[in-house]
C-alpha positions in Angstrom: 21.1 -25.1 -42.7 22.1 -25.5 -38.8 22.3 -21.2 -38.8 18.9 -21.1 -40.1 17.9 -24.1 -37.3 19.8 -22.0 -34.5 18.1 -19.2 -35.8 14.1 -20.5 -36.1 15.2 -21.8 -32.5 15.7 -18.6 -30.7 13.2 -16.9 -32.3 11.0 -19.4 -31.6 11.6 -19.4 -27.8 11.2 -15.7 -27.5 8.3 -15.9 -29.5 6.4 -18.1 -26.9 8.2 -16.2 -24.0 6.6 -13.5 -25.4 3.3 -14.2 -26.8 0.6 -15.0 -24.3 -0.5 -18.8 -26.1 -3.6 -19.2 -23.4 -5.8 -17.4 -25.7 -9.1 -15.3 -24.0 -9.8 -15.4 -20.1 -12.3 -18.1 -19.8 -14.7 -17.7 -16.8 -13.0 -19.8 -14.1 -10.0 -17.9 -14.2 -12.0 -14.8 -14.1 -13.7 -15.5 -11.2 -10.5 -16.7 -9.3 -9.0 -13.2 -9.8 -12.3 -11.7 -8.7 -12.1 -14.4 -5.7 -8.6 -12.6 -4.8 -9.2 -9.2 -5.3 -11.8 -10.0 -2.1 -9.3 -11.7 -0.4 -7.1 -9.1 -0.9 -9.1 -6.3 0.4 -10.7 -9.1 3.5 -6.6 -9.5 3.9 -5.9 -5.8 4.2 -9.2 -4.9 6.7 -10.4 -2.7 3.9 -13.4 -1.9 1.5 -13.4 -3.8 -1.7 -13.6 -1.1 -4.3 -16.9 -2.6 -6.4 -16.4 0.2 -8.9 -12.5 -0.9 -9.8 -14.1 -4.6 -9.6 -16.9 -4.6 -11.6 -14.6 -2.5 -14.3 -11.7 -5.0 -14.2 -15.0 -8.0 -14.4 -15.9 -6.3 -17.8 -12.4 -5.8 -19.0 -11.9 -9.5 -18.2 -15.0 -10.6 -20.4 -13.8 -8.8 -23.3 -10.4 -10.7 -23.3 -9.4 -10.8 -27.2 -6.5 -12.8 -25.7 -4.0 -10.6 -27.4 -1.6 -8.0 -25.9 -2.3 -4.4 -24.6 -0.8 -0.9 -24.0 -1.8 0.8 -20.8 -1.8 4.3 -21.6 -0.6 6.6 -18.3 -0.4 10.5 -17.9 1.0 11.0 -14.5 0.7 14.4 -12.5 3.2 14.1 -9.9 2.9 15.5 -6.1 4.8 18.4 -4.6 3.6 17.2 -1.6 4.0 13.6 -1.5 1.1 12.6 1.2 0.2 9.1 2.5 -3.5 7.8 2.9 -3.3 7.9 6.3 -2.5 11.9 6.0 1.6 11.6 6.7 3.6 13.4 4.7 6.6 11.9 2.7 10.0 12.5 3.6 10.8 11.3 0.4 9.6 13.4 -3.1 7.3 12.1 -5.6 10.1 10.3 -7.9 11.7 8.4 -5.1 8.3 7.3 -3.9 7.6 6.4 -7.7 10.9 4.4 -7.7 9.9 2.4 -4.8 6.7 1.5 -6.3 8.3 0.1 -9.8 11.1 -1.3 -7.9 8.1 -4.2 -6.9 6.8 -3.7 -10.7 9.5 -4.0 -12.7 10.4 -8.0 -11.7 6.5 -8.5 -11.8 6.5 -7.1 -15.2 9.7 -8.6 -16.8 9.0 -12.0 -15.7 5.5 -11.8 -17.7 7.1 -10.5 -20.9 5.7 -7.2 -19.9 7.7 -3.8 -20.2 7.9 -0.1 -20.4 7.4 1.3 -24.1 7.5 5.1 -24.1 8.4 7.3 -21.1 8.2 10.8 -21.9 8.3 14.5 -19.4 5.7 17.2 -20.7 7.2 20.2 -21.9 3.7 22.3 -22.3 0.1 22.3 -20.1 -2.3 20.4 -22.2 -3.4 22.7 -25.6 -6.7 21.2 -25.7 -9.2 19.7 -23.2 -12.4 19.1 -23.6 -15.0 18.0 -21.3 -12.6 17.2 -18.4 -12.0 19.4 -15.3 -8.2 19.7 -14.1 -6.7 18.2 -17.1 -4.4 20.8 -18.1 -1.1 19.9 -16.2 0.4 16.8 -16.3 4.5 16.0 -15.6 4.9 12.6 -17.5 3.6 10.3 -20.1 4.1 6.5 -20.3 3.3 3.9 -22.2 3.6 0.3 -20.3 2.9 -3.3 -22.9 1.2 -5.9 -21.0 1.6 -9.4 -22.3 -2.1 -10.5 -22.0 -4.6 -9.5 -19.8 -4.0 -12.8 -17.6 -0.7 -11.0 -17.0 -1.8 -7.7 -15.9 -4.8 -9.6 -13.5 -1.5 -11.7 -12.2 0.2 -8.6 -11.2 -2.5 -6.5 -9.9 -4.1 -9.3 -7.9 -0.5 -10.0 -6.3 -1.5 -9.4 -2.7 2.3 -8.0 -2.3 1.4 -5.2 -4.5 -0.7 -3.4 -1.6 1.9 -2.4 0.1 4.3 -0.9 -3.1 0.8 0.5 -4.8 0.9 3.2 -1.4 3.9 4.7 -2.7 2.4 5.5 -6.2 -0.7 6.8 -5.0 1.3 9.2 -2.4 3.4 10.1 -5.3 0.8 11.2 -7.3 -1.5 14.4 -6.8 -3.3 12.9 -10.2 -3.4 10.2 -13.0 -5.4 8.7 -15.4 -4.5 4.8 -17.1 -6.4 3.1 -20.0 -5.6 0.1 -21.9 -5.5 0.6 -25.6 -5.2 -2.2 -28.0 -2.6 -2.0 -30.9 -3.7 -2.1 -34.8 -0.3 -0.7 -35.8 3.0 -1.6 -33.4 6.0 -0.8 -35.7 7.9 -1.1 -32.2 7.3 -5.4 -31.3 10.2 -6.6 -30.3 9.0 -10.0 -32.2 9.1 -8.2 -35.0 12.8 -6.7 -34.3 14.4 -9.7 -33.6 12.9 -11.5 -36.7 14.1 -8.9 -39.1 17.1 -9.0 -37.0 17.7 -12.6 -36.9 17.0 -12.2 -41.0 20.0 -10.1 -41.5 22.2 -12.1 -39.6 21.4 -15.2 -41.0 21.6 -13.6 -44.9 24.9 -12.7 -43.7 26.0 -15.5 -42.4 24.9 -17.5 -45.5 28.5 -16.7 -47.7 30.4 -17.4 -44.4 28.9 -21.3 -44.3 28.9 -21.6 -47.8 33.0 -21.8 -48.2 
């Protein structure tokens, strides 16, 4: 019995580490990101995007409250090139590494982690209905707790400064969030088939 306590216990813990428990976005806490995204760009002496706002508003008000997958194809720069015109000493990986250097933590501490990360070996072998869509260099897959979690880390005004190095790293990229129907990969349910074989074999052990 205490194996099967220690075991409901730890799976348990992660499970609420892991599972976002605040259910949909209600509408105070989406206009509070809303409110910081203004500040943010009020902040930086720049334009607030009111396209990537009103997109992010929308995405906010259809909150099912559950977890995400933010699907990324990434065609990297040969020519790594700042906003202000500057070119990069450094190439498009190190600048990439820079900018998940300030994601990573953000991610991690949210229960939110890279999936998939893959290189393309072959142009695209059908487009349709897309201009320059053909070459890509990597694919990645990124799981995001909730949606509060992703607002939480792109609202972050320290991300304005790390978010330069992707967009210099990159001569092109396209992101979209897909929701999961079939996830044969949660670590939730890993660890609690896991935890099920230890604690079957562990049962002969406390037995004697």
């Amino acid at each position: 019995m205490k194996v099967w306590i220690s075991i409901l216990v730890i799976y348990s813990s992660f499970f609420i580490w892991y599972t976002d428990l605040g259910g949909k976005l209600n509408n105070d806490e989406i206009q509070s990101f809303l409110g910081q995204l203004e500040e943010n760009a009020l902040k930086d002496s720049r334009p607030l995007d009111e396209s990537m706002q009103a997109g992010l508003k929308v995405f906010m008000e259809q909150d099912s409250g559950k977890q995400f997958i933010m699907v990324n194809n990434l065609d990297m720069s040969e020519n790594p090139t700042f906003s202000d015109g500057s070119l990069s000493e450094q190439s498009a990986d190190d600048l990439m590494n820079q900018y998940m250097k300030y994601m990573y933590p953000e991610l991690f501490k949210r229960a939110s982690h890279p999936v998939f990360f893959a290189s393309v070996i072959h142009s695209a072998l059908d487009v349709v209905g897309i201009d320059n869509a053909k070459t890509w260099d990597t694919a990645a897959l990124f799981r995001y707790k909730s949606r509060r979690a992703f607002m939480e880390i792109v609202t972050n005004p320290n991300i304005k400064g790390s978010h330069e190095f992707k967009i210099a790293a990159l001569d092109k990229t396209i992101a979209y969030p897909v929701e999961p129907q079939l996830y044969l990969g949660d670590p939730r349910m890993i660890l609690g088939f896991l935890l099920l074989i230890i604690g079957l074999l562990l049962r002969p052990i406390t037995r004697r």
